[in-house]
ZADO-1210 file (C-alpha; in nm, 4 decimals, padded with zeros to 6 digits):
<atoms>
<atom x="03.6069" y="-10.4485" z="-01.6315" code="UNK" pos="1"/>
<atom x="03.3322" y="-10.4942" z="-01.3878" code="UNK" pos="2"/>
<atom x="03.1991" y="-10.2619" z="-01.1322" code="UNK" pos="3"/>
<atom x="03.2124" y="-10.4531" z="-00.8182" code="UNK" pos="4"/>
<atom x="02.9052" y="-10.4591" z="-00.5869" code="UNK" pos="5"/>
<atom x="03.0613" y="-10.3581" z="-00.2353" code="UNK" pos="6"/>
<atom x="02.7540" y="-10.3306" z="-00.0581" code="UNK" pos="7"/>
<atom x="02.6004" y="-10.6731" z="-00.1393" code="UNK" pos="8"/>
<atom x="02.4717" y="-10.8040" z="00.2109" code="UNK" pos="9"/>
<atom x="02.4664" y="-10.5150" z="00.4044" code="UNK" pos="10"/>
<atom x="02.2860" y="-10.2611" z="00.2318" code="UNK" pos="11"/>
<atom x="02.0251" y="-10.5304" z="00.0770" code="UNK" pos="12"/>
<atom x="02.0439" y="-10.9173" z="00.0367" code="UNK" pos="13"/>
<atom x="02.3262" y="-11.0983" z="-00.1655" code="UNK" pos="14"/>
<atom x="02.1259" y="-11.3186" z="-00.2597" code="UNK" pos="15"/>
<atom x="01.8916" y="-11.2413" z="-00.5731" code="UNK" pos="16"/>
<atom x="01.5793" y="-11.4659" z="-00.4519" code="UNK" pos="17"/>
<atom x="01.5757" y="-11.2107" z="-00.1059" code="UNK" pos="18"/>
<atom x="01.5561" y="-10.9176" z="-00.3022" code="UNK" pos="19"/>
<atom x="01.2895" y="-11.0566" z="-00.5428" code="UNK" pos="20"/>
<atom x="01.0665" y="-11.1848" z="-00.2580" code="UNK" pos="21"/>
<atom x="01.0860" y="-10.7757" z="-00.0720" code="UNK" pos="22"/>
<atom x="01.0012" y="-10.6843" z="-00.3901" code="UNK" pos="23"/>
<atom x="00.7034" y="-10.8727" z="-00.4088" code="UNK" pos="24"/>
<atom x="00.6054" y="-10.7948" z="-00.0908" code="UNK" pos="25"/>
<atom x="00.6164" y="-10.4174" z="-00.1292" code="UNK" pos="26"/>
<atom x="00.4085" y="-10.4567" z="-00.4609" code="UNK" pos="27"/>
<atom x="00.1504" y="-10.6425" z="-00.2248" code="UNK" pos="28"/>
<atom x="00.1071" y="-10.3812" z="00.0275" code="UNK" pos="29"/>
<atom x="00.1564" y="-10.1014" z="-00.3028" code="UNK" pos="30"/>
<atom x="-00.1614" y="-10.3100" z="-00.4622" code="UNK" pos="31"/>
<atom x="-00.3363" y="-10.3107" z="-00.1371" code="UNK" pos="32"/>
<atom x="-00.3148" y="-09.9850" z="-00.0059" code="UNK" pos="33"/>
<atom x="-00.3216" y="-09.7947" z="-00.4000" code="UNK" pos="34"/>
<atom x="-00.6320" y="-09.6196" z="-00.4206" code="UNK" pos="35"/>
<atom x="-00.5391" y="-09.4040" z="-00.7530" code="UNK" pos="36"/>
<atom x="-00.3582" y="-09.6516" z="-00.9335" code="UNK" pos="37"/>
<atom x="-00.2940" y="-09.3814" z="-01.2340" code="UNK" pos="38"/>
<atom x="00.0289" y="-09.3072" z="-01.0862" code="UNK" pos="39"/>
<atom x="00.1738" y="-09.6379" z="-01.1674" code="UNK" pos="40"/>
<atom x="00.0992" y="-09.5938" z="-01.5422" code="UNK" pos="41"/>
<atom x="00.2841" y="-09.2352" z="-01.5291" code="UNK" pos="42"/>
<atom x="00.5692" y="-09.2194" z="-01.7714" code="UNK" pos="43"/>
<atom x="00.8528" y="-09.0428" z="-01.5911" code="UNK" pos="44"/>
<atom x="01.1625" y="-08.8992" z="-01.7466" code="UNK" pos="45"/>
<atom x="01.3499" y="-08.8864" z="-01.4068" code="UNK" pos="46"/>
<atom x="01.2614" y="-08.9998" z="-01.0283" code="UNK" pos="47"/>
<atom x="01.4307" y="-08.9397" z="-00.7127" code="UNK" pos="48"/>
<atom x="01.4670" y="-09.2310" z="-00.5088" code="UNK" pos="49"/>
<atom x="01.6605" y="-09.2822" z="-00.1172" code="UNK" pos="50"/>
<atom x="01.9335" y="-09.5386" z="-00.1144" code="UNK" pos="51"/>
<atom x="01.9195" y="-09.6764" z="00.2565" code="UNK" pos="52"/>
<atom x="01.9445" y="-10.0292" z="00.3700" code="UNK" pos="53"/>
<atom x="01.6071" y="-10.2330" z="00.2114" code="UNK" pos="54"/>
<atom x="01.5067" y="-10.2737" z="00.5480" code="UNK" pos="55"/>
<atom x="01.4285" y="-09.8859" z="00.5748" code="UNK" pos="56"/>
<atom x="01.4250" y="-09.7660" z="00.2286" code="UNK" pos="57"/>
<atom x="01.2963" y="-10.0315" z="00.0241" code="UNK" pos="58"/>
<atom x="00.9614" y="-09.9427" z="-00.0512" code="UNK" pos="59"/>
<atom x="01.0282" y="-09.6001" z="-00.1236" code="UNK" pos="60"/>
<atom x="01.2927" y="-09.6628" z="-00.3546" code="UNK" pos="61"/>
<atom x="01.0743" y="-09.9807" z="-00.4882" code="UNK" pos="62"/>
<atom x="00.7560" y="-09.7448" z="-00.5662" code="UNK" pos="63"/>
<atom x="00.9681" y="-09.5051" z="-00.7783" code="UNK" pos="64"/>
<atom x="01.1572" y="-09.7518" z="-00.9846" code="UNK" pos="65"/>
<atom x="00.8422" y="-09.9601" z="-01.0234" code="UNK" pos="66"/>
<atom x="00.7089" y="-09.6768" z="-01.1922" code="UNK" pos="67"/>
<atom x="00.9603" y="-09.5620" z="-01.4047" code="UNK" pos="68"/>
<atom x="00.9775" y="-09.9089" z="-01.5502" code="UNK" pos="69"/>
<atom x="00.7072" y="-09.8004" z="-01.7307" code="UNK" pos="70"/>
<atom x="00.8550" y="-09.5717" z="-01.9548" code="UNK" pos="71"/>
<atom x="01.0978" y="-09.8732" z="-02.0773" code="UNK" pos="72"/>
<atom x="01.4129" y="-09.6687" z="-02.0891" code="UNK" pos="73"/>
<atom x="01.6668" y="-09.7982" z="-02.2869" code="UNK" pos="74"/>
<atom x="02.0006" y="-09.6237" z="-02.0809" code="UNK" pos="75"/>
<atom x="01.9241" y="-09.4980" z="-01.6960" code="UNK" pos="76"/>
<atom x="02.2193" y="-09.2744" z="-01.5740" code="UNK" pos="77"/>
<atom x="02.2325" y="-09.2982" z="-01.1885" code="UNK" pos="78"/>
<atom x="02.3489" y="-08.9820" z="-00.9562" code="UNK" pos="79"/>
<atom x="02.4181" y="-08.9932" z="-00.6476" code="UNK" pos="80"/>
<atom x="02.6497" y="-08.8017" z="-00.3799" code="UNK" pos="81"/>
<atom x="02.9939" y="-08.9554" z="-00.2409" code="UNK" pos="82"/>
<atom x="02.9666" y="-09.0456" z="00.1156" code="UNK" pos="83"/>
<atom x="03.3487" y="-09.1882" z="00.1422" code="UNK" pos="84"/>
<atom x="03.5622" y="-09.0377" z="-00.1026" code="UNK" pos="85"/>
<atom x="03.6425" y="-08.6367" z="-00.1078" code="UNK" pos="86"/>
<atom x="03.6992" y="-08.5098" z="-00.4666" code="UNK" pos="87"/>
<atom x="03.5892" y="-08.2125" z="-00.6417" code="UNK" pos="88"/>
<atom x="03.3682" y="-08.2444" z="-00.9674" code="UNK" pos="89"/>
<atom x="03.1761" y="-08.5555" z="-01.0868" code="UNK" pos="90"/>
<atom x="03.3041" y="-08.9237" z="-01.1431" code="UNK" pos="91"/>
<atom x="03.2123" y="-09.1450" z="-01.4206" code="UNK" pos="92"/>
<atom x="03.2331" y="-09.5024" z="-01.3793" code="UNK" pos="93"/>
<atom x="03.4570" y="-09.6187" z="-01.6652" code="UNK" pos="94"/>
<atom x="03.3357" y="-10.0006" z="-01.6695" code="UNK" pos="95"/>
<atom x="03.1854" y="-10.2496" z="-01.8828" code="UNK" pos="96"/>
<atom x="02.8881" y="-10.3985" z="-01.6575" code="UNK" pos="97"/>
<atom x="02.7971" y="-10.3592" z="-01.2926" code="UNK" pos="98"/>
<atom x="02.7951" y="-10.6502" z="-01.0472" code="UNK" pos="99"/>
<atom x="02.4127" y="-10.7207" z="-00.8967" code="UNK" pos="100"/>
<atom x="02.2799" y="-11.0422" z="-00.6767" code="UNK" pos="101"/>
<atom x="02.0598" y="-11.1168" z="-00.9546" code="UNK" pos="102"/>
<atom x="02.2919" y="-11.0779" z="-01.3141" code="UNK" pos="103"/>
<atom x="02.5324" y="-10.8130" z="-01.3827" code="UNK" pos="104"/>
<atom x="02.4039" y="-10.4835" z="-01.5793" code="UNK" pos="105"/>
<atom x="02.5314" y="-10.3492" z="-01.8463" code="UNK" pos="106"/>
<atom x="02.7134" y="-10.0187" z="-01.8066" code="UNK" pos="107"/>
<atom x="02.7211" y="-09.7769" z="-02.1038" code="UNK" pos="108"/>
<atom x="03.0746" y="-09.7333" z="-02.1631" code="UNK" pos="109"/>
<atom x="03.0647" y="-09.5274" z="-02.4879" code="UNK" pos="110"/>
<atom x="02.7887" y="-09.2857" z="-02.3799" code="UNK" pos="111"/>
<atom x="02.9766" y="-09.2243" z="-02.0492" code="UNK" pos="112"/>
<atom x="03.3649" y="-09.1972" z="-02.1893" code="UNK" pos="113"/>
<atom x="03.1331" y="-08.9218" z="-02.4382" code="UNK" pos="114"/>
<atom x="02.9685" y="-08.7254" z="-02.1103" code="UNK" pos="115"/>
<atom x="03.3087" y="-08.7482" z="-02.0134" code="UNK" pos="116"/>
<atom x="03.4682" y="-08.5645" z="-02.2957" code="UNK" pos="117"/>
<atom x="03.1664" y="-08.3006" z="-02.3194" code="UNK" pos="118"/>
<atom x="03.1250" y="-08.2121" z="-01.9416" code="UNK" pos="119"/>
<atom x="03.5120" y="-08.2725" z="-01.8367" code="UNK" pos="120"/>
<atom x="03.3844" y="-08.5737" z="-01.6253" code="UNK" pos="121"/>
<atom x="03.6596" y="-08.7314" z="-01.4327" code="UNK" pos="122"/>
<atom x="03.7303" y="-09.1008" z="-01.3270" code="UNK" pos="123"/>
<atom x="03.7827" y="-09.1284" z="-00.9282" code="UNK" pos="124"/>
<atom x="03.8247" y="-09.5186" z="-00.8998" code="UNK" pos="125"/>
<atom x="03.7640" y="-09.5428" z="-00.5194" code="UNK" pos="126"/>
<atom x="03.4518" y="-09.3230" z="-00.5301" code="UNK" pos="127"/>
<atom x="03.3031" y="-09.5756" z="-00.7391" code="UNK" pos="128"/>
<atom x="03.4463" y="-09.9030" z="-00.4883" code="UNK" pos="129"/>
<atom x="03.1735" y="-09.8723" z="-00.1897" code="UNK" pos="130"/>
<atom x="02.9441" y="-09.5719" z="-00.3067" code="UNK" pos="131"/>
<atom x="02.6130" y="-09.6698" z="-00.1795" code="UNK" pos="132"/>
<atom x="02.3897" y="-09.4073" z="-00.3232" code="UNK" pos="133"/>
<atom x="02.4394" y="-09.5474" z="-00.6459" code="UNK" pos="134"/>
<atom x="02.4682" y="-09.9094" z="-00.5874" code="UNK" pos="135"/>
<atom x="02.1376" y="-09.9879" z="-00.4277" code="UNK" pos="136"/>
<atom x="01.9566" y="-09.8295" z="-00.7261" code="UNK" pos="137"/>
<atom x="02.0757" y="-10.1190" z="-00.9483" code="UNK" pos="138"/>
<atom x="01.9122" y="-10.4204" z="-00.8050" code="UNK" pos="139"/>
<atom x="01.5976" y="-10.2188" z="-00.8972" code="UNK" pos="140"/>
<atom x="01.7053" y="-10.1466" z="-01.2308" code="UNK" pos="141"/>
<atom x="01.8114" y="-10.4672" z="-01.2814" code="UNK" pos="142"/>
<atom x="01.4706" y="-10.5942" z="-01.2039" code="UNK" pos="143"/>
<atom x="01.2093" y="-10.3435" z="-01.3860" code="UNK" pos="144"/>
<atom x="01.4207" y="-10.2720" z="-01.6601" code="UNK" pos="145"/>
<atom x="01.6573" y="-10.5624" z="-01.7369" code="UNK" pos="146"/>
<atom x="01.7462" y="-10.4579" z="-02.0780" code="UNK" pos="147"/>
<atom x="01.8501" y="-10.1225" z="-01.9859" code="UNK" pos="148"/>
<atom x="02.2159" y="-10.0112" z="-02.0068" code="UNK" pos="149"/>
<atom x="02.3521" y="-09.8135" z="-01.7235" code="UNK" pos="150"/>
<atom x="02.5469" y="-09.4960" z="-01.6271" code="UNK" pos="151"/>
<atom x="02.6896" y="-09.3675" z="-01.3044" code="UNK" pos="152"/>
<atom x="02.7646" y="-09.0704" z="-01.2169" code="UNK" pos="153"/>
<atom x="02.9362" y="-08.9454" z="-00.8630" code="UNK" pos="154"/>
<atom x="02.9549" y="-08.6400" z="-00.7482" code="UNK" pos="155"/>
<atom x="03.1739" y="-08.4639" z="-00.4965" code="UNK" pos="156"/>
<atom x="03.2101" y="-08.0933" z="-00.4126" code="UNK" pos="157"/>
<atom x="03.0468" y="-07.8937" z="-00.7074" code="UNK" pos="158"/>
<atom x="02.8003" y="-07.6208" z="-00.6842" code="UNK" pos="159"/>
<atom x="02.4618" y="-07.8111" z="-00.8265" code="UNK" pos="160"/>
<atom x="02.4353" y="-07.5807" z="-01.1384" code="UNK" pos="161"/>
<atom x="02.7332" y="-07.8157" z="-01.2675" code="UNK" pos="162"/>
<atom x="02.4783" y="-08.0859" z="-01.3174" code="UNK" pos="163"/>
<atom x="02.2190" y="-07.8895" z="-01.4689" code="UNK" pos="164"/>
<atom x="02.3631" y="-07.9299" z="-01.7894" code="UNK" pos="165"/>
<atom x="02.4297" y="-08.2406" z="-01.7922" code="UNK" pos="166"/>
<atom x="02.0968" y="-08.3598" z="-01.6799" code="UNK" pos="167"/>
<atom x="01.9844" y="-08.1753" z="-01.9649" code="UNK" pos="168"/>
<atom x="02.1783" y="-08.3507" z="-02.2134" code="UNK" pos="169"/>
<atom x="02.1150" y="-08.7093" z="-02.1091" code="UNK" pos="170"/>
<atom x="01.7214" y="-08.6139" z="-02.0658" code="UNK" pos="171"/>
<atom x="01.7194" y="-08.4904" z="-02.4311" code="UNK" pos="172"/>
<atom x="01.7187" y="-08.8446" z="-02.5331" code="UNK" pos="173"/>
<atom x="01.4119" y="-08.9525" z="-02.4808" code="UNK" pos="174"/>
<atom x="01.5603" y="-09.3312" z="-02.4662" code="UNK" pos="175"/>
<atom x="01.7371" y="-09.2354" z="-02.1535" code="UNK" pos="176"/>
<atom x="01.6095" y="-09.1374" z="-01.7480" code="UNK" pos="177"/>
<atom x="01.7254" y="-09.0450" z="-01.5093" code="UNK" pos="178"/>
<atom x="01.7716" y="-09.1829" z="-01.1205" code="UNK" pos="179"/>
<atom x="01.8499" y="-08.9068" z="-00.8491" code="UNK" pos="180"/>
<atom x="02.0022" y="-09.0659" z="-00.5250" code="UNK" pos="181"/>
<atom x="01.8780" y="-08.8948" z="-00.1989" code="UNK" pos="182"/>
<atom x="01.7736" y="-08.9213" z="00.2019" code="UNK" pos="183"/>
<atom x="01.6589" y="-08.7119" z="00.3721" code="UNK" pos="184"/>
<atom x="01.7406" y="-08.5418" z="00.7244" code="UNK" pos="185"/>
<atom x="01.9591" y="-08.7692" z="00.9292" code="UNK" pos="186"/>
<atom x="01.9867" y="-08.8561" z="01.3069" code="UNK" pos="187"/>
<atom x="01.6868" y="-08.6130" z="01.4483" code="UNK" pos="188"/>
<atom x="01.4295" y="-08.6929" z="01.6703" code="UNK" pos="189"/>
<atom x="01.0447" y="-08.8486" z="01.4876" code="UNK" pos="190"/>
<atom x="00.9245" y="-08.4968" z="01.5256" code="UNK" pos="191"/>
<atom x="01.2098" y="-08.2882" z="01.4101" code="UNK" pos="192"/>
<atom x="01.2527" y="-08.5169" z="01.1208" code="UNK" pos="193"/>
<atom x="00.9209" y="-08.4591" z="00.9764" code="UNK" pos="194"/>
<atom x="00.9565" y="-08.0601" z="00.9961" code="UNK" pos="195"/>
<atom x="01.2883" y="-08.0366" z="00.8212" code="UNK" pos="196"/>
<atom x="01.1646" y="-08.2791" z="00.6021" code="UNK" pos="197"/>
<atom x="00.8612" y="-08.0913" z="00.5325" code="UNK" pos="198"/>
<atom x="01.1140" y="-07.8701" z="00.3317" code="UNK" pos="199"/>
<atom x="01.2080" y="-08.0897" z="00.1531" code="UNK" pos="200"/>
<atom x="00.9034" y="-08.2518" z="00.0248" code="UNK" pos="201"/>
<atom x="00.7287" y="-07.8710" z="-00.0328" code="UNK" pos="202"/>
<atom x="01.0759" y="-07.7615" z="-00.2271" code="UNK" pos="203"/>
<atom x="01.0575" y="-08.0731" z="-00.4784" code="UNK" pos="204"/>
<atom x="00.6519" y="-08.0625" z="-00.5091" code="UNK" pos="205"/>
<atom x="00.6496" y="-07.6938" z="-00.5776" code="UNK" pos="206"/>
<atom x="00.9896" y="-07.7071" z="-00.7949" code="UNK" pos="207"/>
<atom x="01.1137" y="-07.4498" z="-00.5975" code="UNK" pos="208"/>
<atom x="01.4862" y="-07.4911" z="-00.4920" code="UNK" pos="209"/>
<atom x="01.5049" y="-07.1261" z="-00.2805" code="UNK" pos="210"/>
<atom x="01.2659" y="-07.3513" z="-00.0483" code="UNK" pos="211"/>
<atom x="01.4728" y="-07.6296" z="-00.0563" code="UNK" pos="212"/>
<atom x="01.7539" y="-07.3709" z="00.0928" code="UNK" pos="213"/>
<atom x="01.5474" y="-07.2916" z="00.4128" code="UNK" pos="214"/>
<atom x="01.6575" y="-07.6019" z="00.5918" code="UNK" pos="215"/>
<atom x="01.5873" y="-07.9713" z="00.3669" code="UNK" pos="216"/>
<atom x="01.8999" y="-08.1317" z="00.5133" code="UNK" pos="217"/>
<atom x="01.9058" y="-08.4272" z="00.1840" code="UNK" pos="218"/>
<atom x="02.2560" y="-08.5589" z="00.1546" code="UNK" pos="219"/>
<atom x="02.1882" y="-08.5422" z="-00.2300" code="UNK" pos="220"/>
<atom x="02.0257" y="-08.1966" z="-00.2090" code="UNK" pos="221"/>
<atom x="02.2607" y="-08.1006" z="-00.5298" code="UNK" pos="222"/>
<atom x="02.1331" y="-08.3880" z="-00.7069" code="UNK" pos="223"/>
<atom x="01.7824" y="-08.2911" z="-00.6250" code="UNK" pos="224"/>
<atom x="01.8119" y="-07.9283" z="-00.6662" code="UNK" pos="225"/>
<atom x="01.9493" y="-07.9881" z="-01.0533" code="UNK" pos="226"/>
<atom x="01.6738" y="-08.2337" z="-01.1273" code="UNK" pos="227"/>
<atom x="01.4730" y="-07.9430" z="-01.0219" code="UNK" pos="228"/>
<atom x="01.6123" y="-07.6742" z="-01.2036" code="UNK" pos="229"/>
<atom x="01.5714" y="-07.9014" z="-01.5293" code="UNK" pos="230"/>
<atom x="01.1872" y="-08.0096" z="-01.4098" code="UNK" pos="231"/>
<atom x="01.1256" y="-07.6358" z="-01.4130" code="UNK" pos="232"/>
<atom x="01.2947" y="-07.4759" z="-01.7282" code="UNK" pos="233"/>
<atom x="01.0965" y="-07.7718" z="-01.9163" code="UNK" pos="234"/>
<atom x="00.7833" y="-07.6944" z="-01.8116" code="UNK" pos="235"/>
<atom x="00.7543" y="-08.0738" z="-01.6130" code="UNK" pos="236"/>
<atom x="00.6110" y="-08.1855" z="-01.3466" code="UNK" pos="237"/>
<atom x="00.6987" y="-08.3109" z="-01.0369" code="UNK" pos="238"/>
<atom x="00.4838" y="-08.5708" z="-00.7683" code="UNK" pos="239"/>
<atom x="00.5627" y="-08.7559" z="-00.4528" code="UNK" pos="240"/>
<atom x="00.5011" y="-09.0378" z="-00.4329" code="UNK" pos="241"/>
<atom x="00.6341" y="-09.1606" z="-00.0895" code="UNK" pos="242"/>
<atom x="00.7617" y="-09.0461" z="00.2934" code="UNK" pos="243"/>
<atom x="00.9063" y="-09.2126" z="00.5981" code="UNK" pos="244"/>
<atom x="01.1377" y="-09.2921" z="00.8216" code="UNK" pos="245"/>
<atom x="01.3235" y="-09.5178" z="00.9810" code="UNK" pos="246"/>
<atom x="01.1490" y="-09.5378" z="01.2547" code="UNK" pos="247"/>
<atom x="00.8552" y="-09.7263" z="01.0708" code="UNK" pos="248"/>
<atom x="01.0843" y="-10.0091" z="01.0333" code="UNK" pos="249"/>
<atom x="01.2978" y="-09.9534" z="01.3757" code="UNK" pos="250"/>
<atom x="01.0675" y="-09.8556" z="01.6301" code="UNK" pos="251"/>
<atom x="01.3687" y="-09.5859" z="01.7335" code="UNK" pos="252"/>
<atom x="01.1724" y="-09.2145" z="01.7218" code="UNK" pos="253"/>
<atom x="01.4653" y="-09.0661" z="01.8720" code="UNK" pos="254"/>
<atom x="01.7251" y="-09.0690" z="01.5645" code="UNK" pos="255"/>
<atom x="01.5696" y="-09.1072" z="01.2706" code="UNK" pos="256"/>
<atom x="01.6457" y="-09.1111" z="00.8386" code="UNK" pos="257"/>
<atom x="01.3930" y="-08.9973" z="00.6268" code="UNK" pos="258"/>
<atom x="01.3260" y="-09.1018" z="00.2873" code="UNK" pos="259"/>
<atom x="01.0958" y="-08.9954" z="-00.0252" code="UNK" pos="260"/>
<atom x="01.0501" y="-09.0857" z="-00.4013" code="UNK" pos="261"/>
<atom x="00.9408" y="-08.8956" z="-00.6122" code="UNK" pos="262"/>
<atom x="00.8998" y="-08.8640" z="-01.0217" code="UNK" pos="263"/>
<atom x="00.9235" y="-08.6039" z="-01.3271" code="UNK" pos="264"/>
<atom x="00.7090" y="-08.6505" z="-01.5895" code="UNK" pos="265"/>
<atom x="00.7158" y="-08.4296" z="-01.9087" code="UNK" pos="266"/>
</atoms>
């Protein structure tokens, strides 16, 4: 049972030497332009990370991941919204090992047919076919933590207290973190990007999700505002690490994506 990669070659390359040569590139201009290099040392329990094309996204998703390699995590459960498939609730994906350009990764079947029974999980096979959110997280993983096991989670319509406690659960283990899938505001001008997005970055910085509900437009807003929840109940701690938009990579100020990372530390 494999989870098929259906976004190999559009999203990012196909070919595993393309993605390890933009990932050495990013860590170039990281190494350059780092002055406090303490963040990459930072042991996170959880980051947030955007799942656009590599192009756009890369380098923010590439910071976050090459940071929470660091804490060596021995099972990373990925969440992420569904941008195809309507459902209600939150899909599991019931496989053995997910496809990637450079090795499959091994999915975690037991400890997701167990979330499953404990949270009433459900099993929405075409969520899981194309879902992008998710996918283009596991190159990543695949690279800075090739050992770990994976899970991924789906969700559709559900009010984001629903993932609260599940978050919780997999995040009591210290062995496990936690990958939160979002972008940010979609399709706006440069300039009215950057003020809806301000919301955004304030709401996650100051763990405060009644801020993220006066107009951050993330398509995994739920995702985020759980992480959130659980960031502040625990007493952890949240810090950017990264912002842009498409339009650094396009040229095109007129309709924009935004992206961030972010991580949680304990």
């Amino acid at each position: 049972m494999i989870r098929i990669a259906g976004n190999m070659g559009a999203f990012y390359p196909a070919q595993c030497s393309e993605i390890e040569k933009m990932i050495a590139h990013w860590n170039g201009i990281l190494d350059e332009a780092l002055t406090d290099k303490s963040v990459l040392d930072a042991r996170p329990r959880a980051i947030i990370a955007p799942h656009a094309g590599y192009v756009y996204s890369g380098f923010t998703a590439n910071i976050a991941h090459r940071v929470l390699g660091k804490a060596h995590p021995k099972r990373v459960v990925v969440i992420g919204p569904s941008h195809h498939v309507y459902f209600e609730g939150v899909s599991v994906a019931l496989s053995d090992e997910y496809q990637s350009p450079c090795g499959p990764v091994a999915i975690d079947r037991t400890y997701s047919e167990a979330l499953a029974r404990e949270f009433g999980l459900i099993h929405v096979p075409e969520a899981h076919q194309k879902e992008h959110s998710t996918e283009t997280q596991i190159p990543f993983i695949r690279h800075y933590e090739p050992k770990a096991k994976v899970v991924e989670l789906i969700y559709g319509k559900i009010d984001y207290s629903a993932l609260v406690p599940i978050i919780e659960k997999i995040l009591a283990d210290p062995d496990n973190a936690v990958v939160i899938s979002s972008d940010l505001s979609h399709f706006y001008t440069l300039e009215q990007a950057k003020q809806l997005d301000s919301v955004c970055l304030a709401g996650v910085a100051e763990e405060d999700i009644a801020l993220l509900d006066k107009g951050c437009e993330a398509c995994g807003i739920l995702g985020i505002k759980a992480m959130i929840a659980v960031a502040k109940k625990h007493g952890w701690k949240t810090r950017l690490l990264d912002y842009r938009t498409s339009a650094d990579a396009s040229g095109d100020t007129q309709r924009v994506v935004s992206y961030m990372s972010a991580i949680i530390t304990e």
